[in-house]
Structure formats: C-alpha cells, structure tokens
N, C-alpha and C positions, 0 to 999 in steps of 0.2 A: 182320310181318317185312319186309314189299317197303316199307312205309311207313317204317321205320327205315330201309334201305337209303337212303330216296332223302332223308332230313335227313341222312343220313351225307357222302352224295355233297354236297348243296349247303353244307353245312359246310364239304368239302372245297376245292367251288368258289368259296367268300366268303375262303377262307384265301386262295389262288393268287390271285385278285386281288388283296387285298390287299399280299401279296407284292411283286407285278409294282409294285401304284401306290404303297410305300413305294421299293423299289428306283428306280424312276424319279424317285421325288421325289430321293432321296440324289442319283442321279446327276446331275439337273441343278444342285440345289444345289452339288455338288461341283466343274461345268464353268463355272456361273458364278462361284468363291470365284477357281478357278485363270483366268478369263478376267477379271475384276473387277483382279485381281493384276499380270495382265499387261497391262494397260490402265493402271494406275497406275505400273505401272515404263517403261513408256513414255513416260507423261504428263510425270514426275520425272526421264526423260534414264538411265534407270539401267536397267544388261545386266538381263534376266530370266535369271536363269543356275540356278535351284534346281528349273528345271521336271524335269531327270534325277532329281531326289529326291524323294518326299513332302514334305509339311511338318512331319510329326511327325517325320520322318528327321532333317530338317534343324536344328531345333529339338530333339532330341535331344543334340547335338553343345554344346547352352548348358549344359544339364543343369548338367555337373560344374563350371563354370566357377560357376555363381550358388551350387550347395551350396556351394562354396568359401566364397565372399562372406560368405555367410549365418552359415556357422563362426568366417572369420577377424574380420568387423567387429563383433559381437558375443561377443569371445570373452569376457568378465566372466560373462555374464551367463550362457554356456551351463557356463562352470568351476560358476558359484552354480546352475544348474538340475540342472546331473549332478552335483553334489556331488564336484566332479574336484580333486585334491588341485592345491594353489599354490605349495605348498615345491618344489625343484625337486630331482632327482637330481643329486650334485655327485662322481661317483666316474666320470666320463670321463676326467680326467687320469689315474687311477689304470689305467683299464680301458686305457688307448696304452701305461701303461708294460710291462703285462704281453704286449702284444701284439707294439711295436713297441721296447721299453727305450729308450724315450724319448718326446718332445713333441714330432711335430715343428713344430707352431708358433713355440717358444720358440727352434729354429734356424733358421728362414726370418726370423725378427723378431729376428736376434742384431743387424742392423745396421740401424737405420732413414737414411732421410735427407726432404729434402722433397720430391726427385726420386721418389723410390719409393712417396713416399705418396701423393703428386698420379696415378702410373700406377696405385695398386691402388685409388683411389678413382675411377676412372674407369670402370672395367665394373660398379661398384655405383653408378652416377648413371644408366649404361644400363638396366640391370635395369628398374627402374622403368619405362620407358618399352618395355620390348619385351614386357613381358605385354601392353602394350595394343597395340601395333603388329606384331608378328610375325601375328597371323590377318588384321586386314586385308591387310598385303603380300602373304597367301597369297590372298585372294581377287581382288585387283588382277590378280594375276598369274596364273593361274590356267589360262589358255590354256596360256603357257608351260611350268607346272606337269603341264599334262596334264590337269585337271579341277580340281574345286573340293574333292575328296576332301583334298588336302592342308591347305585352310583349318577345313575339320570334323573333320579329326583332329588338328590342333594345339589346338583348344580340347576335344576329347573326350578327348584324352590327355593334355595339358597339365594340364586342370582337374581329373583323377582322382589325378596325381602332386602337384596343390598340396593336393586336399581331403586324401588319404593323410596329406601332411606335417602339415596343421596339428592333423586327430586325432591322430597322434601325440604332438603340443606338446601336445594338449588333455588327455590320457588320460597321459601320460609327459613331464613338463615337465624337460628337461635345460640345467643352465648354461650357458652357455658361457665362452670361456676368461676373456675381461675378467671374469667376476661372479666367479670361484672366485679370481682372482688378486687383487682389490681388496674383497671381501665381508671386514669385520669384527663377529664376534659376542661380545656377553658373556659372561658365567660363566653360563649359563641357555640359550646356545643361541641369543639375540635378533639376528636382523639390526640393528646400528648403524652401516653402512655399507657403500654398494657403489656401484662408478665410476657414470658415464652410458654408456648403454647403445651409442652412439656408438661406443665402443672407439680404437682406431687410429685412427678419422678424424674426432678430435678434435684431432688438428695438424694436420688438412688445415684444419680452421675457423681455428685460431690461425692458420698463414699465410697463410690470404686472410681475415681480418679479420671473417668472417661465419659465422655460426653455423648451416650448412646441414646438415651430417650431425646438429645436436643436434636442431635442429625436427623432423626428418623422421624420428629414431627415438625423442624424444620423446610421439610420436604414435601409437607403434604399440601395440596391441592387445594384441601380445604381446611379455615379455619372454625367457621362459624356451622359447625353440626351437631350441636349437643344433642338434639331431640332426630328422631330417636335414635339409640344408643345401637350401633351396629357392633360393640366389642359387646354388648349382653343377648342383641340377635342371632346372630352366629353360632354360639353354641347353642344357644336354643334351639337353633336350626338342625343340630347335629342330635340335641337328645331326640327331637322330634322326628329325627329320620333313623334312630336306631343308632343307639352311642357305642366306640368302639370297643372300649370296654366292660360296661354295665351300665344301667339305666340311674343307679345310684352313683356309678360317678360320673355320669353325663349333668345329674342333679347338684353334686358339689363344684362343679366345675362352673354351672350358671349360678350357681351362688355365690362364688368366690370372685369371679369376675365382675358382678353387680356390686360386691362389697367394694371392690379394688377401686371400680369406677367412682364410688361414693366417695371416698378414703382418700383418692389423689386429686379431687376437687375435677375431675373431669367430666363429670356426668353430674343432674340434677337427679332424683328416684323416678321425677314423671320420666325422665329421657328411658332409667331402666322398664319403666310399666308398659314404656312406649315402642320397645325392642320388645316385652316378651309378645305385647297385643300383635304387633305387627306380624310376628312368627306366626302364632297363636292362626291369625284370619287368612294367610296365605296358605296353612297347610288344611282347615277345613275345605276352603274351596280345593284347596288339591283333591284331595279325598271326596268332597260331596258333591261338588259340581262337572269340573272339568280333568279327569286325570289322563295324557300325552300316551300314557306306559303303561294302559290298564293291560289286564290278566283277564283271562276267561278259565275259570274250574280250577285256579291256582296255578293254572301252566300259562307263560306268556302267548300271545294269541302268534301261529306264525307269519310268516312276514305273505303268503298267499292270501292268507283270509284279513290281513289289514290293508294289502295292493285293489285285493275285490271291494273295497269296502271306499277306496279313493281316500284312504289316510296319507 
C-alpha cells in the first residue's frame, strides 16, 4: 500500500515537471518568435504595431479575404465540384415590377450621353483598386485611426460580405439586366445570344477607342452575379468601417456607384438593396455579437491577457 502511494506520488512528481519544462519550453519559443519578429521589423524600417494582438488574432482578420479568393478565382471549377446549377435565375425584372411597378434601371438609363458614361464608369475603374488599397490606408494611418482595429476589420468584415456574395452567385446565379435584355433563345430554350458582359461601359470603350471595360470583364470568373451587388457592398463596407476621407464622401461615393450600377444596365436596385443589407447585417453582428479585435476601456486588450484568456 505505502509502496503504491509513493509510485503514485512520483508519477505525480515526473507529470509537474514535465508540465513546468514543456511550458517553459512554449514560453521561450514563444518570446523568442515575438522578439525574432521585432528584430526583423526593425531590421526592414517597418512600425511593429501587431504586438497589442496575437498573431493568430491578427491573421485571423486574412481568413475571410483568401476564402473569398479561393471561391471567386476558381469559380468553374467549384460550380463542376458542388454540382451548382449555370443557368441563371432571370425573373428579377419581374420580381421590381411586383415590388416597385417598374425598372428602375430602365429610368435612370432613359437618357445616356458620353458625359454620363464617362462619370458612371469612373467609381467602377475605382472599385478595382480600393479592395486592395482601402486595408492598407487603414494600416498607414492607424495612429490617427486610433488603432490598427480598423485595418482588421475592413478585411474581416469586408472579406465575409464578398465571400456571402459570391456563394450566393455560386448557389443562386441571377442575370443581370444587360443578359435578360439582349439573351436570344431558340424554339428549345438554347442560348443563341447574349451581349458582352461589359454592359453600359461598352461606349465608354467605343469613345476612347480602347477596349478597357471588355478585357476586364471578359476575364471574370463570373458571369451570372447580379444579386447582390458587391460594386455597392464594398464602399459600403468602407463608410461603415470609417471612410478615408469623410463620412459624407464615403456617402456620395455609395450613391454614385449605385447610380452607375443602375445607369450601365449592370445591376437590378434589388441587387443595390441587396449590397447595402448585406453590409448593413455583417457589421451589426460585428459589433453586437462576435467582435475578433475587441478593446477593453478604449485601449486594445494586450496580447498577455488575450494568450490568458486561450484566444
């Protein structure tokens, strides 16, 4: 009996050390990854600014941005792997008349000219360019910002309202207004014709002589996404995360681009209602349910009391 007691006890005592020299091991591995890190960002001229975060915290915030990626550049292949239907739903025009007794595309676009084509192709040449530039400005800036909270949540919240959209496209592929207005089918049902996907800003190319809106949506992955509208999401995304230059021209900016969407026949209004709702219920749950980058007392919580906490 006293002989089991005392294997019991040094069992106990080879467990505890063990314990003690696995945890020491972690921790130094751990103070040299974050001291290795900040040697290197020093070394390369560049702010250590992620040390208030974990790395998985912060690295967390890529997540929804690369699922994105991973859906939208391969969207063939994931249609042919989930056996996702191609034909697209074409009963949106139908579904504004019941809603709204009318199009309103078809009255925002009763008057074109090249003045007007040239301003609503100009927030769809931005677009492009502020999925990539709107996180770094928020990191740039970020003092000013108040933290780096705003650069991880425009790509956490950003990337969960583009992945939303494009499973939507993926799972419920809807026309939009150029395919239902210029699609011609046989006596059988057969697509024998449908515009280029360009829409509207195929006389932006005919008047400046260059084929820029056809390359650039001849290229795209998908065609069947009208609903909901990620060229009105997106800046939505940006007023709602704190616009970079004022909240009033974060405001004209989703206006304009909703018009433009109207205006070049690319967008139905449900697709625009459908971008800002989508925004709209990703940033409440941000803020009321689950927020990645919360703050404690206005100062980011540091990276001790979120490791104690197994974040």
């Amino acid at each position: 009996m006293h002989h089991d007691h005392d294997k019991t006890a040094k069992r106990q005592k080879i467990t505890e050390s063990w314990d003690t020299f696995a945890t020491s091991v972690r921790d130094l591995a751990e103070a040299e990854w974050y001291y290795s890190k900040s040697q290197l960002c020093q070394l390369l001229k560049l702010p250590y600014v992620i040390e208030d975060y974990p790395t998985k915290v912060v690295w967390l915030a890529f997540l929804p941005p690369i699922f994105y990626l991973a859906i939208f550049n391969f969207f063939a292949f994931w249609q042919w792997f989930l056996g996702a239907s191609t034909e697209p739903w074409i009963h949106l025009p139908s579904l504004e008349i019941k809603l709204y007794g009318c199009n309103p595309h078809q009255i925002i676009s009763r008057y074109t000219s090249p003045f007007l084509d040239t301003i609503a192709a100009i927030p769809y040449l931005v677009h492009f360019l502020l999925v990539l530039l709107y996180p770094p400005y928020c990191y740039i800036n970020r003092k000013r910002l108040g933290s780096l909270e705003p650069a991880l949540k425009s790509l956490w919240c950003g990337g969960i309202v583009c992945s939303l959209s494009v499973l939507t496209q993926l799972f419920f592929p809807t026309a939009p207004p150029w395919f239902n207005e210029s699609a011609v089918y046989d006596a059988d049902g057969k697509l024998l014709y449908m515009a280029y996907n360009e829409a509207g800003f195929q006389r932006v190319d005919a008047q400046y002589g260059y084929q820029l809106f056809h390359e650039m949506y001849s290229k795209s992955p998908i065609t069947f996404g009208s609903f909901p509208s990620l060229h009105v999401a997106f800046p939505t995304v940006i007023l709602m995360n704190g616009s970079w230059i004022s909240w009033k021209f974060g405001l004209f900016h989703v206006c304009l681009i909703s018009w433009a969407a109207l205006y070049s026949h690319h967008h139905y209004l449900i697709d625009v209602i459908g971008g800002f709702m989508l925004t709209f219920f990703t940033y409440q749950i941000y803020h009321k349910v689950w927020n990645p980058f919360r703050k404690i007392g206005g100062m980011c919580e540091s990276r001790t009391e979120l490791l104690s906490e197994g974040v």
